[in-house]
N, C-alpha and C positions, 0 to 999 in steps of 0.2 A: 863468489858468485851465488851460491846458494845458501848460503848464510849472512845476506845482508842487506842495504836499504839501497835499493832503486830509485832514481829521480828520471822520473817518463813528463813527457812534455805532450801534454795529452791533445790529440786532436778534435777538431769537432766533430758529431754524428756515431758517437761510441760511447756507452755506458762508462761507468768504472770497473764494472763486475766484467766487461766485456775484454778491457786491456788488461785483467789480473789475467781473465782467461786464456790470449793470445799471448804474452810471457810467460805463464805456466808450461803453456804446450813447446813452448823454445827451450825455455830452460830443461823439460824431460827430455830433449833433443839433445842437447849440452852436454849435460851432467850424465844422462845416458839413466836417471830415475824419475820418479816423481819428484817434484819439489813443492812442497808450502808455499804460496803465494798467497799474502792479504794486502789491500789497501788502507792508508790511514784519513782516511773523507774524502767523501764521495763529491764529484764532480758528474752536472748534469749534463747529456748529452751535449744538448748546442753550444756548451762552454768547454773553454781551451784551457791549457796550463799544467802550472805540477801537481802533479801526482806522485806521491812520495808510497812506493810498493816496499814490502817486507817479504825478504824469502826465506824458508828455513827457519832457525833459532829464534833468526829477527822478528818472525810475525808474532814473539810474548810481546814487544814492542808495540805493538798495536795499537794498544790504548792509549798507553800514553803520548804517543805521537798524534792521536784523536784529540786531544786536549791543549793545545799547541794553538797559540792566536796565528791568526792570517791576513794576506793581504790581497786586494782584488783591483781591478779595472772592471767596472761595467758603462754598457750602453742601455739608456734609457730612454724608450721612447716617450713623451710625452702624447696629451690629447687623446691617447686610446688605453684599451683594457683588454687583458687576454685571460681566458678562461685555469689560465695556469700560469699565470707570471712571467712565462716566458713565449717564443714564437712558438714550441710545441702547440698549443690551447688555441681557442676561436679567438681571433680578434675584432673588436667593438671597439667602435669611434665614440665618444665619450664628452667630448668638450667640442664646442663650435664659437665658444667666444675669445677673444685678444691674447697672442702669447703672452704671458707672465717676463716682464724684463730681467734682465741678470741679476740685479740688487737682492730683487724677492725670491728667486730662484737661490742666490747665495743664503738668503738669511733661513731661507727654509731647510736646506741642505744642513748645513751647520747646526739647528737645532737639535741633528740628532745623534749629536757625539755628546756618549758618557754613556750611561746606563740609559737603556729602554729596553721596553716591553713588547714582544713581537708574540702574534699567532702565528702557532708554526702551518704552514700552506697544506690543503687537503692533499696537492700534488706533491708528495714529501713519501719518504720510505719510513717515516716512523711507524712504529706499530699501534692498531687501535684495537681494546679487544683481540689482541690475538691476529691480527690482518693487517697490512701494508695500506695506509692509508691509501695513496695513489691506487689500489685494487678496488677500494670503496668508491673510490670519487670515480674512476671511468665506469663504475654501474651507475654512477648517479645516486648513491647510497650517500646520503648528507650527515656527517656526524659532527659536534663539538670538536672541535682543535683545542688541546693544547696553548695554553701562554707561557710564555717562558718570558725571564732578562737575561738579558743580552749586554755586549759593552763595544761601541764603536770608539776606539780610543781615537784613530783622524781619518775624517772624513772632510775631502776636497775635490774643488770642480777641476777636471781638466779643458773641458772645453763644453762652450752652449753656444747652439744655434737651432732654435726651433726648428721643429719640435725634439731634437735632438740634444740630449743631456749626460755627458761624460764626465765618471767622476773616480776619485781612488780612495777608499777604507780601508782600512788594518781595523781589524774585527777580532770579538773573542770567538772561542770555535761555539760551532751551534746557532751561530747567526744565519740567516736565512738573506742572500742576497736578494731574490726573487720580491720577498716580502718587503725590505727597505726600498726598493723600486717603488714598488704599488705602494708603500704607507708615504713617498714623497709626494708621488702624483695624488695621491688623495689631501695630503695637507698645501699642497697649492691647488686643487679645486680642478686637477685639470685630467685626473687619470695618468695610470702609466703600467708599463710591462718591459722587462727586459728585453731588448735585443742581443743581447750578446754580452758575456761575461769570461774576462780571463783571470786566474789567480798566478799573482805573482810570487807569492811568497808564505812560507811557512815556519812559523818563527824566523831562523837563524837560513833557511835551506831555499833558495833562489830558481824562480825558473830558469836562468841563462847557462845556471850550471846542471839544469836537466836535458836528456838525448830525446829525440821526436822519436816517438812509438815505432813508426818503418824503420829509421835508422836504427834503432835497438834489435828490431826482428832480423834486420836484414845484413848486422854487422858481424864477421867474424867472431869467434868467440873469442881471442886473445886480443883481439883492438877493443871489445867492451870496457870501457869505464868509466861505467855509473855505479856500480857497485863493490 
């Protein structure tokens, strides 16, 4: 238990730094010490899924579990624009003309598997100068972002129905879901922002075989096994 990798099935409305923190305090309950807890990619609030924690020994693990291609489910909404990519930010109505058909929505989708080029979003914990972007951007302090490549190895629709656009990527890490949202709605002319995003998967390590955050806190200590 305190030397090993955790798979938390993360809820909405909870940072990541937030579930290291509510597992930390369990595990000091536990183990009857402190224990090391790190995360390996962050997951933003309004988004659900695994979350693969390291405790102990495990957090030298860290990085290279950071490094680890992924997979997601998002919701996209089309026609509008939010100040941060997702339902966090102000949202703005953006397009007033014809929904875009499936055809064009598929062929736009699909163009962006392989290598590309994303700016990484102001609302991002990268560092600028010394400061957490997302600390800049809520002063309203505007700085240059960042480009990076990226590699969406499959990207596919699961379901369209205006203005509603669901779809699944397995991404390299460092991808930016938020930003592939907004760069589709911008290459179909129509705007777009996330609604909702879940991560499935982490290389080889599955959400269905992670435990929901409550049932972790709330599970004896000898019935735990996630780690």
């Amino acid at each position: 238990m305190e030397n090993e990798i955790i798979l938390i099935d993360k809820p909405k409305g909870i940072t990541s730094f937030g579930v290291v923190a509510r597992v930390r305090r369990v595990l000091l309950e536990r183990v009857g010490k402190k224990v090391k807890v790190g995360h390996t990619g962050t997951l933003d609030p309004f988004a659900t899924g695994l979350l693969i924690l390291m405790a102990g020994k495990a957090t030298k693990r860290c990085s290279e579990f950071m490094k680890l291609d992924k997979e997601y489910e998002a919701e996209i909404r089309l026609g509008e624009t939010s100040t941060t990519g997702d339902p966090e930010g102000i949202v703005q109505k953006s397009y007033t003309g014809e929904a875009p058909d499936f055809e064009t929505v598929k062929k736009v989708v699909q163009s962006f598997q392989g290598e590309i080029e994303q700016r990484v979003p102001a609302f991002s914990a990268v560092k600028v100068n010394g400061r957490r972007a997302y600390d800049l951007a809520r002063k309203g302090i505007k700085v240059e972002m960042p480009v990076r490549k990226v590699k969406i190895y499959e990207i596919e629709i699961l379901e369209y129905s205006w203005p509603v656009l669901k779809i699944r990527a397995k991404v390299s890490s460092g991808t930016y879901m938020r930003t592939l949202g907004e760069d589709i709605g911008e290459k179909l002319g129509t705007g777009a922002y996330l609604t909702g995003l879940r991560r499935t998967k982490i290389a080889d390590y599955r959400v269905e075989d992670a435990i929901q955050l409550e049932a972790f806190l709330n599970s004896p200590f000898e019935q735990n096994k996630s780690c």
